[in-house]
C-alpha positions in Angstrom: -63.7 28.5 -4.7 -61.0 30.9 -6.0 -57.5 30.0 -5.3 -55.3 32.7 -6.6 -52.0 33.5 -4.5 -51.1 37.1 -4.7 -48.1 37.9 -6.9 -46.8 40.4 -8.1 -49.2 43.1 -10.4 -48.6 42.2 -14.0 -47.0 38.2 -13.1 -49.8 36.1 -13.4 -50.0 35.3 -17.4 -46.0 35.6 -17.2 -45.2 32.6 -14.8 -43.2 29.8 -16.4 -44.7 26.8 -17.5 -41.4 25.1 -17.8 -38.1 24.5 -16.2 -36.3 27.8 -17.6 -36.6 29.9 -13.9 -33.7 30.8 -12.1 -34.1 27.6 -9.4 -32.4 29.4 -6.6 -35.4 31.8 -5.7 -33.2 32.4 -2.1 -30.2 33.5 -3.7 -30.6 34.9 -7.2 -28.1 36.4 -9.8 -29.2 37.4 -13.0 -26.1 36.4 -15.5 -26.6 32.6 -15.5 -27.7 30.0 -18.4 -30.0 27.0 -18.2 -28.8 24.1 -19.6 -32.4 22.1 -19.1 -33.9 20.9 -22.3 -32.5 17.6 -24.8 -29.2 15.7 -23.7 -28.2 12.7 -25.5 -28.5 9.7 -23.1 -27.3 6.3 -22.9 -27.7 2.8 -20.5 -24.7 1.4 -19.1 -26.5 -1.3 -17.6 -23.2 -4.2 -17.3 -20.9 -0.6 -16.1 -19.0 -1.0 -18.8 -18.1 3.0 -19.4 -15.7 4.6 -17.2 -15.0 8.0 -18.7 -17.0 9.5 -21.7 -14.5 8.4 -24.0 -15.9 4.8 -23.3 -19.0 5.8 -24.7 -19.2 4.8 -28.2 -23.1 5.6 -29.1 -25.7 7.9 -27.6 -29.2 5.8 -28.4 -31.3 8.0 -27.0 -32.7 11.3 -26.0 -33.7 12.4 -22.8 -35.7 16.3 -21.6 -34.0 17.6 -18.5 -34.3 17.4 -15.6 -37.1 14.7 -15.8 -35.6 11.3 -15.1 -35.5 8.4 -17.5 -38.4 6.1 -15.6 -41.0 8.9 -16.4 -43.1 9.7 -19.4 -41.7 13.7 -19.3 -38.4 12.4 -20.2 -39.2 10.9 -23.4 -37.6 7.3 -22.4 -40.3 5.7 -19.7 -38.0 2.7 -19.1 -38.8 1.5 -15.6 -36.4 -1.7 -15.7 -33.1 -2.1 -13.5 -30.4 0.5 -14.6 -27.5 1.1 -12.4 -25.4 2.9 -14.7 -26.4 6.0 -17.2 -24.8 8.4 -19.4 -26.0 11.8 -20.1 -24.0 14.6 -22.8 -25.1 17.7 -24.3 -23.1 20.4 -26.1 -23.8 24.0 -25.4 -22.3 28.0 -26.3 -21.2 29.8 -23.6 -18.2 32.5 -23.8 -17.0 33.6 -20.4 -16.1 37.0 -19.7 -12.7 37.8 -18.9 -11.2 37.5 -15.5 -14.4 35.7 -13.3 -15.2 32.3 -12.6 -18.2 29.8 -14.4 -19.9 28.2 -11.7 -21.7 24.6 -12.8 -25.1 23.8 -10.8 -26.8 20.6 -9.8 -30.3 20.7 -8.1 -29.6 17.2 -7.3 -28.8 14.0 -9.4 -29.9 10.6 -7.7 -27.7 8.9 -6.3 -24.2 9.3 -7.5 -22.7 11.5 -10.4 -19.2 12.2 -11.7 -18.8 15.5 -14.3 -16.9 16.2 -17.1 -16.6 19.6 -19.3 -15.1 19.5 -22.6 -13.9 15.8 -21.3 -12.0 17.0 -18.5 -12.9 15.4 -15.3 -14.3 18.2 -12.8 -15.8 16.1 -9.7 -18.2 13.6 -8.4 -20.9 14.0 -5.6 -22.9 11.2 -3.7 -26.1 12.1 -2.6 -29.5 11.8 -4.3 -31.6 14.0 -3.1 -29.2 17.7 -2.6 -27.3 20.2 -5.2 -23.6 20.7 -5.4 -21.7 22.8 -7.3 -18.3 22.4 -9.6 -15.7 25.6 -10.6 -15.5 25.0 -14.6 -13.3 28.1 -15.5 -10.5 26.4 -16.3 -11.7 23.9 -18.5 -13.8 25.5 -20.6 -12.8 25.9 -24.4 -12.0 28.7 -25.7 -14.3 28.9 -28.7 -17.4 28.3 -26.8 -18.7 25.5 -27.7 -18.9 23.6 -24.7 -19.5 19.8 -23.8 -20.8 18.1 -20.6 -20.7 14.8 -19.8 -22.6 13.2 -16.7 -22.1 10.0 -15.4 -24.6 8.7 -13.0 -24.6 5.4 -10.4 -27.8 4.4 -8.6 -27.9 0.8 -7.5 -31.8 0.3 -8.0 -31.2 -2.9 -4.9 -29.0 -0.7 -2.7 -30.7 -0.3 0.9 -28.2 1.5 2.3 -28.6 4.5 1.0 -31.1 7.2 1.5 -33.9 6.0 -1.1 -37.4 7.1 0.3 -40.2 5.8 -1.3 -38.3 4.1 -4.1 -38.9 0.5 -4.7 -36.0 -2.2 -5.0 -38.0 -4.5 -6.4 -38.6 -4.0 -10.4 -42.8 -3.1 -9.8 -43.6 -1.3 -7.4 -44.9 -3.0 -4.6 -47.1 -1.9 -1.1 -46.0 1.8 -0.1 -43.0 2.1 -2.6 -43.0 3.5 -6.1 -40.9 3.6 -9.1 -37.7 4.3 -8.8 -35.9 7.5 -10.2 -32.4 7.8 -11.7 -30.2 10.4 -12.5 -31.0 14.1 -13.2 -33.9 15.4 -12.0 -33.9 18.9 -11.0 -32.2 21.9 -13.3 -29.0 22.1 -14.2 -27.1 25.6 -15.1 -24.4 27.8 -15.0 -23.4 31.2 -13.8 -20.5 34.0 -13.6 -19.6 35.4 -10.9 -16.4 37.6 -10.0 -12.8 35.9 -9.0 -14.2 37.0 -5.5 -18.2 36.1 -4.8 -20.7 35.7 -2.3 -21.0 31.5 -1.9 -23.5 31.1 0.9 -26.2 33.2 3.1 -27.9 32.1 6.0 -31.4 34.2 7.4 -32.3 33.4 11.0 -35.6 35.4 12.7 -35.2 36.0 16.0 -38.6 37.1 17.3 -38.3 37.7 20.9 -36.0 40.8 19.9 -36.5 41.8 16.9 -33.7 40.9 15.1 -32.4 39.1 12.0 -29.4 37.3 12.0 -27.4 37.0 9.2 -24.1 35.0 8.2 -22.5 35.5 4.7 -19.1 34.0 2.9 -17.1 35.0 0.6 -14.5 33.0 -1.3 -11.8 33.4 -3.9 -8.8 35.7 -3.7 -8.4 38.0 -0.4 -9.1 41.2 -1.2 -8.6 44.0 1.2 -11.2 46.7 2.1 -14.9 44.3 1.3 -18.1 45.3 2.6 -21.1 43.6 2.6 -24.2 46.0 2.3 -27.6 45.1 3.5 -31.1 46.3 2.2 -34.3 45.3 3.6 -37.7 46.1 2.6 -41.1 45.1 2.9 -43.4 46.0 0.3 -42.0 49.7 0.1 -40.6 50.0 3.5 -37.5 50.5 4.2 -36.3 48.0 7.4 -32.4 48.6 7.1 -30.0 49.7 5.1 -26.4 48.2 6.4 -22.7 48.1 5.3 -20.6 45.8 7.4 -16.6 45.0 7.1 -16.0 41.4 5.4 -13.5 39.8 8.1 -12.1 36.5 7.4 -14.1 36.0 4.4 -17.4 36.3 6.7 -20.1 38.8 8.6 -22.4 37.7 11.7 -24.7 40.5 12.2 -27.7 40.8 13.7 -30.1 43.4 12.3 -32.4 44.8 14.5 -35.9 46.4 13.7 -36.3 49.1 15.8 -39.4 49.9 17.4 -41.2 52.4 16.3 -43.4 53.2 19.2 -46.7 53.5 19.6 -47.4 52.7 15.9 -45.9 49.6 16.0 -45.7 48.0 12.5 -44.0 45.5 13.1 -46.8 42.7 13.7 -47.7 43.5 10.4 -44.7 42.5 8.5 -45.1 39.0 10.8 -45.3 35.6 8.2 -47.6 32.8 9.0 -49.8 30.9 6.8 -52.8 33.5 7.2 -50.3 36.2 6.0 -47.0 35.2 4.6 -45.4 37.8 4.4 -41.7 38.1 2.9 -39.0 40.4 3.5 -37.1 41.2 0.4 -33.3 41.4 0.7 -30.3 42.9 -1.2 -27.1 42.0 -0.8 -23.7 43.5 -2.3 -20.5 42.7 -1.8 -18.3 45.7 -2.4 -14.6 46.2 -3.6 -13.1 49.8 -3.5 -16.5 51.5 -3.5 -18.0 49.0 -6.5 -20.2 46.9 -6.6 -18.8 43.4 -8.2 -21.8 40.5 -7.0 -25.0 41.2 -6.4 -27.7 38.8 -4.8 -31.6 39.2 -4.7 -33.0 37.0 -1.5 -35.6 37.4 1.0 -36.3 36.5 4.6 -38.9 36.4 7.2 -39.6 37.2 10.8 -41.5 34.2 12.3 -41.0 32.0 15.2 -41.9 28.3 15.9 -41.4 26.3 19.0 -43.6 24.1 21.1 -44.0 25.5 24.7 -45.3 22.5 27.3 -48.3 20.4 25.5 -48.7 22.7 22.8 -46.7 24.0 18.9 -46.7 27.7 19.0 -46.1 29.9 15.3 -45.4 33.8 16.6 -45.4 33.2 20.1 -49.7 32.1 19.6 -50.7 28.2 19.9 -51.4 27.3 17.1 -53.4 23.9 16.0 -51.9 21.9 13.0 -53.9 20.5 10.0 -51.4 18.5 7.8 -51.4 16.2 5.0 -48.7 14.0 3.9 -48.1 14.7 0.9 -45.7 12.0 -1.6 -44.3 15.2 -4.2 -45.3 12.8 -7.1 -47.2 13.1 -10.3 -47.5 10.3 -12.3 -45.7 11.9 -15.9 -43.0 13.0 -14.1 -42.7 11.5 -10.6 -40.6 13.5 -8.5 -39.9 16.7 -10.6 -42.9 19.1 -11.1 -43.7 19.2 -14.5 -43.9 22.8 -13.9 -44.1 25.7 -11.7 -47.8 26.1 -11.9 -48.0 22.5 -11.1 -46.3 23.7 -7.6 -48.5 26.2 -7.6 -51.6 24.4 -7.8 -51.1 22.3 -5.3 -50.5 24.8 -2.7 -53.6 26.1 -3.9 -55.5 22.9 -2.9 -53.7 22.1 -0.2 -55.4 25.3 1.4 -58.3 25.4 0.0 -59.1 21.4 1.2 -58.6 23.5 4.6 -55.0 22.7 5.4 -52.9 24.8 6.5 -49.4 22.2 6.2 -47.8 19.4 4.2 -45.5 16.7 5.3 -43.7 16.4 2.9 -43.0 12.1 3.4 -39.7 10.7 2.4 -38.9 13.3 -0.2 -36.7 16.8 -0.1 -38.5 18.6 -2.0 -37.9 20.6 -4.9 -37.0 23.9 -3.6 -38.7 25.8 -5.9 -42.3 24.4 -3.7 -40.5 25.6 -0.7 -40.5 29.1 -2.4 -44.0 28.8 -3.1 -44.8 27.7 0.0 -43.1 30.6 1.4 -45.6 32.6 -0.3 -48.7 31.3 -0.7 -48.0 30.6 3.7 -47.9 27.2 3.6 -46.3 25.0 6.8 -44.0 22.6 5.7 -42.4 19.7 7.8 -39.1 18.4 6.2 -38.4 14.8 6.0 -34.8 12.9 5.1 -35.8 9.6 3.0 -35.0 6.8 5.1 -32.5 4.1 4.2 -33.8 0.7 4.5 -30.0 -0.9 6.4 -28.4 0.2 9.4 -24.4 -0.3 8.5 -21.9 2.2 9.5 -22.6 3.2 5.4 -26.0 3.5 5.4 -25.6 6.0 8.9 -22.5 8.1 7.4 -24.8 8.4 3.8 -27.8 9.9 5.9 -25.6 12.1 8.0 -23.7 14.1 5.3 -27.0 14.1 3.0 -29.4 15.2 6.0 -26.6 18.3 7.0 -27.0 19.3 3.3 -30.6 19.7 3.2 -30.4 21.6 6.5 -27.7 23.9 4.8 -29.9 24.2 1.7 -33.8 24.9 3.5 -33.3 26.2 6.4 -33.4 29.8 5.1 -37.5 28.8 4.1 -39.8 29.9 6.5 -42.2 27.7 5.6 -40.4 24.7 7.0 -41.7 24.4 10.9 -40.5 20.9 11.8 -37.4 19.0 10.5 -37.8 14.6 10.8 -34.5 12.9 10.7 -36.0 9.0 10.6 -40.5 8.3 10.1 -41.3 4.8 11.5 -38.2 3.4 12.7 -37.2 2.7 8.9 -33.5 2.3 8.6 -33.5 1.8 12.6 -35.6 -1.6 12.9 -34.6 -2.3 16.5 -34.7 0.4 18.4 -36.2 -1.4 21.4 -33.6 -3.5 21.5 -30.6 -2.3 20.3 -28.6 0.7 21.9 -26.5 1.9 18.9 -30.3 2.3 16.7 -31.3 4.7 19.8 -27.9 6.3 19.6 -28.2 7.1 16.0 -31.4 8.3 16.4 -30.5 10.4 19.2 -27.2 11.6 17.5 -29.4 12.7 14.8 -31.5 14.8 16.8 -29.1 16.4 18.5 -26.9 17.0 15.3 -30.6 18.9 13.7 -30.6 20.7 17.1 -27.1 22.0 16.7 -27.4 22.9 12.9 -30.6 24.7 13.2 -31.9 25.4 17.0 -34.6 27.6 16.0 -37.3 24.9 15.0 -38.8 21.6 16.8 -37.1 18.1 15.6 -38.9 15.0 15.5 -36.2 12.1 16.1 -38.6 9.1 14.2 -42.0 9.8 13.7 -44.8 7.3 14.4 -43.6 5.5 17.2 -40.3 4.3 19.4 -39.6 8.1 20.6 -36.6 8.4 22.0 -35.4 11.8 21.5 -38.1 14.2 20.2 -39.4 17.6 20.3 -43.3 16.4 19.3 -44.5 12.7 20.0 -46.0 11.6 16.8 -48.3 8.8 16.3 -49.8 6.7 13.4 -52.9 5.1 13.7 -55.1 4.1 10.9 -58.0 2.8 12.6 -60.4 3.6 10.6 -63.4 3.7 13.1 -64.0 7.1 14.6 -65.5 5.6 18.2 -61.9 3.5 18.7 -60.1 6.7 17.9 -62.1 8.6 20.4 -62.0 5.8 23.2 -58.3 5.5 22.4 -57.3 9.6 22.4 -60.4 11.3 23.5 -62.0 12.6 26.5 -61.1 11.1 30.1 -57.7 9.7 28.9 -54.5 10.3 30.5 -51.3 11.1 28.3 -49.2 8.2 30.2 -52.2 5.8 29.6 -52.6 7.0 26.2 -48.8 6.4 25.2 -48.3 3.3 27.1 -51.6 1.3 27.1 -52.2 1.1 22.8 -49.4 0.1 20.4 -51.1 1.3 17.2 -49.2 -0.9 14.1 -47.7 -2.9 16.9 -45.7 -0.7 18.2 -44.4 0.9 21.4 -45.1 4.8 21.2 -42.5 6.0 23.7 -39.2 3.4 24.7 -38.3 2.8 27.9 -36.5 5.6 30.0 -38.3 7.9 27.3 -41.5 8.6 28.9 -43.5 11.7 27.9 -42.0 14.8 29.4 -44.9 17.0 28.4 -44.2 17.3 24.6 -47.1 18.1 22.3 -49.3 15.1 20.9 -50.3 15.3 17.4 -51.6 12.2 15.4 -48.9 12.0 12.1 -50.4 9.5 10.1 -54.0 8.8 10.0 -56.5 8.2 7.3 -55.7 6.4 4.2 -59.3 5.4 3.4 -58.4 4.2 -0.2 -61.5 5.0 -3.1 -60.3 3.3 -6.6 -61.6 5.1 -9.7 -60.9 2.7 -12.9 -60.4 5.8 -14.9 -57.2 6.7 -12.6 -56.1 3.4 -11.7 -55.5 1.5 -15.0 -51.8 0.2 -14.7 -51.7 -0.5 -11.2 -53.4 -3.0 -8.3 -54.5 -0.2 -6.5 -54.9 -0.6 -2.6 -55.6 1.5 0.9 -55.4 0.8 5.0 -59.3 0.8 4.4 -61.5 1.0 1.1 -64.6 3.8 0.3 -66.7 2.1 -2.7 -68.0 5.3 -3.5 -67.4 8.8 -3.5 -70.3 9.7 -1.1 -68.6 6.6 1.1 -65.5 8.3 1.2 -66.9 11.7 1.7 -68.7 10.0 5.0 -65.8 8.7 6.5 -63.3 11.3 6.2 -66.2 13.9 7.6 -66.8 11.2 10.5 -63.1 10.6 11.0 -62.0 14.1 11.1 -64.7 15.3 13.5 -63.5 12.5 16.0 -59.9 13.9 15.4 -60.9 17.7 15.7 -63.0 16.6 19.0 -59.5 15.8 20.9 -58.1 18.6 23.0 -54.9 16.2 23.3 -53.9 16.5 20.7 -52.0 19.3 19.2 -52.6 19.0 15.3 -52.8 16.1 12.8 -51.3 15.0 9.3 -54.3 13.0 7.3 -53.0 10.6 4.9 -52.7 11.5 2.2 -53.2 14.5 -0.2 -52.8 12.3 -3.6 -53.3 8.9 -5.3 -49.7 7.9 -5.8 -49.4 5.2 -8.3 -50.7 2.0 -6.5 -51.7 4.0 -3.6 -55.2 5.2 -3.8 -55.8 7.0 -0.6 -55.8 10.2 -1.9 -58.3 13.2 -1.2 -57.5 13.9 -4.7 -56.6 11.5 -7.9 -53.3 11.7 -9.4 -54.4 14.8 -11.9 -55.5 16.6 -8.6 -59.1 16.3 -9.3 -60.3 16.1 -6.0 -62.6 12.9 -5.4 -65.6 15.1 -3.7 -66.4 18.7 -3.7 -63.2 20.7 -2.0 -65.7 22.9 0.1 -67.1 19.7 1.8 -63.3 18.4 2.0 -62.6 22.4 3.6 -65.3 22.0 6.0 -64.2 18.4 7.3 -60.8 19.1 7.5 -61.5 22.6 10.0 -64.4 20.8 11.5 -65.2 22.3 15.0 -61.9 22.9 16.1 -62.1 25.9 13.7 -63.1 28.0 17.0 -60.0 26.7 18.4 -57.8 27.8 16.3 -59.4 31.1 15.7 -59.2 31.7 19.0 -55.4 31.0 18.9 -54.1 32.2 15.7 -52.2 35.2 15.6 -54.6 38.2 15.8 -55.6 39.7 11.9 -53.7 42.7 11.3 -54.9 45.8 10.2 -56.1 46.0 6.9 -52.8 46.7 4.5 -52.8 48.6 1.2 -52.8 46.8 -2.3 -49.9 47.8 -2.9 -48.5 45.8 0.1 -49.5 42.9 -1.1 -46.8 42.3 -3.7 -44.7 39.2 -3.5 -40.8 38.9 -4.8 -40.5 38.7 -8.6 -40.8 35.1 -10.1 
């Protein structure tokens, strides 16, 4: 089966194979430097170093952004390390009269920052970017030194850790831990007055896109913000709006045409995802003085009594939970075809969604998933405590990932806590069901436009979508349990699948949409793939054709429930010890993918034919460009 996405004519043999693309693909200048690549690295173990003058050798080498656990990195230590040291020396010579912006993708947990050894500032916060002014410590010769500091208590539960293990192996569901830098770093100019921040918003049901924009640095009278929109060659608006208060909230309507209506061609879902490229100016005195490239969508996604709805159509969900690891790198892709490809197999296994489990992704596979059309559901990592710490760690990192994704129209779902983790009581203990409600309803506020999840798996309390995990492995149980005959309050009260309640008390179903969350995890250990770990599953396949067997059997029980309102199987990859994978850890998939394809679609495929979005008409090549890479 071919799996090519379309991209731009000509872009194919030039995408990047490393880490040197701009990694803001939603907000893109072109005078910027990447400062990936060797760094001179050190352990600080017994926290010994407080500033960089403390450091008195540089033993090693490590390749950013790939963190010192992993192979990429050139260092592979796995041991306990709560205290690193990174340095590099770079040229840069800023031009007169702007400011030098310093970027993070994110640095797990902690990091404080120093240019030419002048202390610039410190973020908490593992898994988000943040940014540092560095005009006014930069030297004036340009040669340039940066010196990172970086905290991450490998035993600390109370922050937001995901699938990171405390213990030195990793043990049961948890993997090797990651510390330090592990998405790009880089700098950029941009004028003594900038754009800092755009926000998209589709609104369907008229037509319209909303948009907010800020500005900061000096006040400067007379700014406009000007606004181009286009879609493959046609023009949607071309806008100039008066900067007030260092902002603009505009909605931009697309006028309708009439008769020849093209506007349900231009709409994005995973059958065609298609992007609306933006240009945005901000003009002083009739010049132009910062430019950003961006792009938006229109799409909508709610759920509408028992059923999730993408464009105002039910439409059925086929996830799989997908970890974001590979085992030379862990957490980073080791490169943007690597993102790439697994979009690619994600949809051709017959998927049309990831949940993406106890990781924020890079955003770089949100981009791709934005156009390749691939759903995403967006998870925070859980803490393992529940202290006043622990809560005000996950509330400030969870607002920033909102801030920082919820431009992508691939995300469709946003899950504040998965399986009670970091909120063991919730039964019994009122403040557990206020945090998880106070989540929700914080995710509600930020972002209203997209269904929230309060904990996945079980204990709903304040949710959008009741999600379940159940890994019984035996098709008849899961048919007896969900299928035909069954009542939605028998359903969610009578079973406890992993011993748990599904819905607490005073919670009862109010008519949300069911989908199974979790399910799966039948576990086939190839030797070949498996040599440094214990490998296990929730059940075991001996052989491929086993495996193949069960997951056709399994998902034709799950596709045979009208309940339900989509599924997430578990799980796309083997992720270190786990083996449950549809593929191995070098995405080789463990049977053929058009067997895997057919499975996964099973019979419901005339269901969700029948209540996908209606094919548009048939659309030029030339329409089927994508934004520049």
């Amino acid at each position: 089966m071919q799996m090519s996405p379309k991209v731009p004519h000509g872009h194919r043999d030039e995408w990047p194979t490393d880490h040197s693309e701009y990694p803001r693909k939603q907000f893109r200048r072109d005078n910027w430097l990447n400062l990936n690549g060797k760094w001179k690295f050190a352990f600080d173990t017994e926290r010994k170093c407080r500033n960089p003058r403390d450091v008195k050798a540089w033993p090693l080498e490590i390749t950013v952004p790939f963190v010192p656990e992993c192979e990429a990195s050139g260092i592979a230590d796995q041991g306990f390390h709560p205290s690193c040291w990174y340095e590099r020396t770079f040229q840069f010579h800023p031009q007169k009269n702007g400011r030098v912006l310093l970027h993070f993708g994110a640095v797990d947990y902690s990091a404080r920052v120093w240019v030419n050894d002048q202390y610039v500032g410190e973020h908490e916060g593992g898994h988000t970017p943040f940014c540092f002014d560095i005009t006014d410590v930069l030297a004036a010769g340009g040669e340039q030194k940066m010196t990172v500091w970086v905290l991450d208590d490998p035993q600390d539960l109370a922050k937001p850790r995901g699938k990171q293990d405390w213990q030195l192996n990793p043990h049961s569901i948890w993997y090797p831990r990651s510390t330090g830098i592990w998405q790009t770093v880089w700098i950029e100019e941009v004028p003594p007055t900038y754009l800092d921040y755009l926000n998209w918003s589709p609104h369907l049901e008229r037509w319209e896109i909303g948009l907010e924009a800020f500005v900061v640095g000096p006040a400067r009278p007379g700014l406009q913000l000007k606004v181009r929109l286009n879609v493959e060659g046609r023009l949607l608006a071309h806008d100039t709006y008066e900067v007030v208060e260092d902002e603009v909230h505009r909605r931009i309507a697309l006028s309708d045409p009439g008769i020849d209506d093209y506007r349900n061609e231009i709409l994005w879902s995973p059958e065609k995802p298609t992007l609306i490229d933006a240009e945005v100016e901000l003009i002083a005195n009739g010049q132009v003085i910062d430019r950003i490239r961006s792009y938006t969508a229109i799409r909508s996604v709610q759920v509408q009594r028992d059923r999730f709805l993408i464009n105002n159509r039910p439409y059925f969900l086929r996830l799989v939970l997908d970890q974001g690891y590979w085992p030379e790198s862990f957490m980073t892709p080791p490169s943007e075809e690597a993102i790439i490809r697994d979009i690619e197999l994600v949809k051709a296994a017959g998927f049309n969604g990831v949940r993406k489990h106890q990781k924020i992704e890079d955003p770089r596979f949100l981009y791709w998933a934005d156009v390749l059309g691939l759903l995403v559901w967006e998870e925070m990592p859980s803490a393992y405590r529940f202290t006043h710490l622990s809560v005000e760690r996950l509330m400030r990192e969870w607002v920033e990932v909102i801030d920082r994704d919820s431009n992508h129209p691939c995300i469709i779902v946003w899950v504040p806590f998965n399986e009670s983790w970091g909120v063991p009581d919730l039964p019994g203990k009122a403040a557990h069901r206020s945090c998880v409600q106070a989540f929700y309803h914080l995710t509600k506020t930020l972002d209203p436009t997209r269904p929230v999840i309060g904990n996945d798996g079980w204990e709903s309390t304040a949710t959008d979508i009741i999600g379940i995990h159940d890994y019984d492995d035996q098709p008849a149980r899961i048919l007896k349990r969900y299928g035909e005959g069954i009542s939605l309050p028998d359903m969610l009260t009578r079973d406890w699948p992993g011993g748990r309640m599904l819905t607490l008390e005073g919670h009862d179903h109010r008519g949300q949409p069911v989908m199974l969350t979790e399910f799966g995890g039948i576990a086939h250990r190839d030797p070949k793939y498996h040599e440094k770990y214990e490998t296990w599953g929730y059940s075991v396949s001996r052989t491929t054709g086993e495996l193949q067997a069960r997951y056709d059997s399994l998902l034709d029980a799950i596709n045979r429930v009208d309940v339900l309102s989509g599924f997430c199987y578990t799980q796309f990859t083997d992720t270190f010890q786990e083996a449950n994978g549809l593929f191995f850890a070098d995405r080789t998939p463990k049977f053929p993918i058009e067997a895997m394809r057919t499975a996964t679609r099973g019979k419901g495929l005339v269901r969700a034919e029948l209540t996908a979005p209606p094919a548009p008409p048939a659309i030029p090549p030339h329409h089927q460009t994508r934004l520049e890479v």
